[in-house]
N, C-alpha and C positions, 0 to 999 in steps of 0.2 A: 643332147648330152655332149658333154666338151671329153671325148674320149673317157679313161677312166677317173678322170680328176672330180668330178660331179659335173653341178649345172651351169650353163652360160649365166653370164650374168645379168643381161636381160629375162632370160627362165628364170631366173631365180626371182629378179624383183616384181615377176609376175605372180609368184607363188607368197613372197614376203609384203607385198603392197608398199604402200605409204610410209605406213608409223611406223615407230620405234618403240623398243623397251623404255622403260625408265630404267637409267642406270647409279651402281650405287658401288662405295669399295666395299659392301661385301655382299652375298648373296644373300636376295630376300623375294619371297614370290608370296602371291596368293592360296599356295595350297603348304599347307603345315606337313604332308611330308615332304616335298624337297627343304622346306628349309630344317630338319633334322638332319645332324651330319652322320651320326649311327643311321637311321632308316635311306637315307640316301645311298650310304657304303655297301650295309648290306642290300639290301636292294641289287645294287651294280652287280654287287660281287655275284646272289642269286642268279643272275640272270644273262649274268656273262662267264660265268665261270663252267670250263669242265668238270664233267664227273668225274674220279676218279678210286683206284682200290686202297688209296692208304687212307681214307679218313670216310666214316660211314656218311650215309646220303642225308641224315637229318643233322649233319655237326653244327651247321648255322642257326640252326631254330633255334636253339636258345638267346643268341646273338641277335635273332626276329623278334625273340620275344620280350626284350630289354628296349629294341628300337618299338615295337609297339607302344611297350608302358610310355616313350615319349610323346607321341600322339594323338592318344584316346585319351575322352574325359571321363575316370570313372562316374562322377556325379552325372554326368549327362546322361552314361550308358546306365545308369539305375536308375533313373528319372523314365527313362522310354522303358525299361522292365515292369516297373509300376503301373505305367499305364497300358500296359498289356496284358500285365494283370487283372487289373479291373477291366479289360476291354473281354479277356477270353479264357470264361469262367473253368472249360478245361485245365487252361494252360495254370492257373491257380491254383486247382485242386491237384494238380501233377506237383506244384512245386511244395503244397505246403504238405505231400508224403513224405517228400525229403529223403524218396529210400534210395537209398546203396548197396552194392554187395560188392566185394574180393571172391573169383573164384579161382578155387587152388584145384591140381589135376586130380586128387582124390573126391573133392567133390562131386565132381559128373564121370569118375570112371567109371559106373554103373550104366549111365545110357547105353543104349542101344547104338549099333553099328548106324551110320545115315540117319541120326538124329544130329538138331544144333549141337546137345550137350557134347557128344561124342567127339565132335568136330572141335570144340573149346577143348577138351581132353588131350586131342593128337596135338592141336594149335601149343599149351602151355608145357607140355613135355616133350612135344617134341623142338619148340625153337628157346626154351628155356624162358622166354617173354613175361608180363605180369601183364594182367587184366586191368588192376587197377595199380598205376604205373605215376599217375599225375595229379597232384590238389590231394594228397594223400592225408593234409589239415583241415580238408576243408570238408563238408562248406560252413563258413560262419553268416554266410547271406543269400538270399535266391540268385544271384548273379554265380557266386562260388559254387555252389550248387551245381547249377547248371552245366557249368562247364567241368565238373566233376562226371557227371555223366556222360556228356558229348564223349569226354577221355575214356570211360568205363565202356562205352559204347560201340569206340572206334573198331577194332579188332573183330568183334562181333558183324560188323556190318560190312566188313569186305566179307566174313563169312556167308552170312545170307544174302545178300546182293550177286552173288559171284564176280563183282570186281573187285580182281586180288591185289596183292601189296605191291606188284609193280609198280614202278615209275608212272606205267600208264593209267593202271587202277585206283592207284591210290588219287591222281587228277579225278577220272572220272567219279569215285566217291566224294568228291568234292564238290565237285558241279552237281552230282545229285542230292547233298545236301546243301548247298547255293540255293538251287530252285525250291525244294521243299520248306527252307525259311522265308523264304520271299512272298511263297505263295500260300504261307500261315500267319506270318505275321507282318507288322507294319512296315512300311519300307525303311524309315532309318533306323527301326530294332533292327529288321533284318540287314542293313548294311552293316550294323555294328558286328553281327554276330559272323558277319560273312568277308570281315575287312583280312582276316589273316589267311583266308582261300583263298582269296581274291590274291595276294601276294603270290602264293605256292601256285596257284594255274598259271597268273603270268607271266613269272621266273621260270615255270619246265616247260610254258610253249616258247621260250625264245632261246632258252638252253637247245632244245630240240631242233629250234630251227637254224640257229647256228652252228653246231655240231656237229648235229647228229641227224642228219636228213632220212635218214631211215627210217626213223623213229617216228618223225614227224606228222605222216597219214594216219598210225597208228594213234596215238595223242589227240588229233581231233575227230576219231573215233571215235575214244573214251568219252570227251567229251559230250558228242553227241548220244553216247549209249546213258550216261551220266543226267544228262537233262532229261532224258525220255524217262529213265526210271524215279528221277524224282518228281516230275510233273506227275506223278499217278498219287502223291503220296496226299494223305488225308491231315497230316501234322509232321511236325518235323521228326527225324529217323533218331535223334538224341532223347524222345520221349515214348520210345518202345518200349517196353518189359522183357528185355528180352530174358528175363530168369525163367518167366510163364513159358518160354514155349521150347525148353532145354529136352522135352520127351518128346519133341516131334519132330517127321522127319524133314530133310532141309527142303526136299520139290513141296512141301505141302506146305513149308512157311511163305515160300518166294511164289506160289503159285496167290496165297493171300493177300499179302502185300505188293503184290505188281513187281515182284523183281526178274520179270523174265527177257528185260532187257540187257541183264548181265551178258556176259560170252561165255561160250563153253570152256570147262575148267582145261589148260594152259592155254591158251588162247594168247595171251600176251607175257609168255613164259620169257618168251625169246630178247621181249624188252630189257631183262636185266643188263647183259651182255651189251646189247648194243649202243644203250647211253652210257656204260663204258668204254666206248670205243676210242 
């Protein structure tokens, strides 16, 4: 190393080889997100940018989710829906119930203390939150559908998982839904379903490592607790019911579903604080 400037320049052309790029005046690569300038910005910005207390931690999704629409092929991503349809007769009969729910705090304020329900109960009165928050049109097709309940789902599944909404938790429910699509369904359905996770793990590990080195053991923690609880899973965690099991208690639902790779509850309390630092 040529002190702190980087590499000699011999190092380097051992690292670079021969060839060259092809060059052009303007940028154009092989891979369709760098050449989006929305998904390339936000991107950067994700993954370089600090946290901070004047603008809440998701203010860019939306911004992700306009650079997405530039990227994906609806047609394609309903073309590999269809034939995972016909490949897995569950995944069929799940879509063609089609069912939903909105639940309000009056609904489940009857549960029992240490049931799910109860737990949705304290969750929507006490953080003011909605359940069903997203696709609130939809679904007009098995793809809207779908990601109508991933959305109805979310909330619930930091509940029974015990990876809570931290910074770190909310990763690791990602990577345990990562692997539980991967290991249900095809591999380019499940890259399509898993492209915007894929984003959000690799924007908060470089945030984390950049920043916030504290944070950082902690983060590939999650991760590893995240892969272990979804490698046990049977289908994916967006095709639960989770209305059916609002009278039971929450050790008896996670002892069911393998969620006993969660951490005990604040376990990653502390995370908030310090990826604001």
């Amino acid at each position: 190393m040529n002190g702190q400037t980087g590499l000699a320049a011999d190092e380097a052309a051992y690292l670079t080889g021969a060839a060259e790029p092809a060059t052009s005046s303007v940028l154009t690569s092989n891979s369709k997100f760098l050449n989006s300038p929305l998904f390339r910005d936000v991107y950067a910005q994700m993954g370089l940018k600090r946290d901070g207390h004047d603008l809440p931690d998701a203010y860019l999704i939306p911004t992700l989710s306009r650079a997405m629409g530039e990227v994906v092929d609806p047609a394609r991503t309903m073309a590999l829906l269809a034939a995972e349809r016909d490949r897995l007769p569950e995944f069929a009969a799940w879509l063609d119930e089609r069912f939903v729910s909105d639940f309000t705090a009056e609904q489940v304020a009857h549960c029992a203390e240490g049931t799910l329900g109860a737990r949705i109960h304290d969750f929507i009165a006490g953080s003011g939150y909605q359940i069903d928050f997203l696709f609130r049109d939809a679904p007009r097709n098995d793809y809207e559908f779908l990601l109508k309940r991933r959305a109805q789902n979310h909330d619930i599944e930091h509940i029974v998982t015990g990876l809570c909404p931290s910074q770190v938790g909310e990763i690791a429910l990602i990577a345990a839904n990562t692997i539980a699509n991967a290991r249900y369904f095809s591999t380019d359905f499940a890259h399509e379903l898993n492209l915007y996770g894929t984003v959000l793990m690799s924007t908060s590990l470089s945030r984390s490592g950049l920043h916030y080195p504290k944070t950082l053991p902690a983060l590939l923690e999650g991760f590893a607790r995240g892969h272990a609880l979804g490698s046990k899973q049977a289908k994916p965690l967006f095709m639960i019911r989770w209305e059916e099991h609002l009278d039971r208690p929450i050790a008896d639902i996670r002892a069911e579903f393998g969620f006993e790779d969660g951490p005990e509850p604040g376990h990653w309390d502390w995370v908030f604080e310090a990826f604001k630092g």
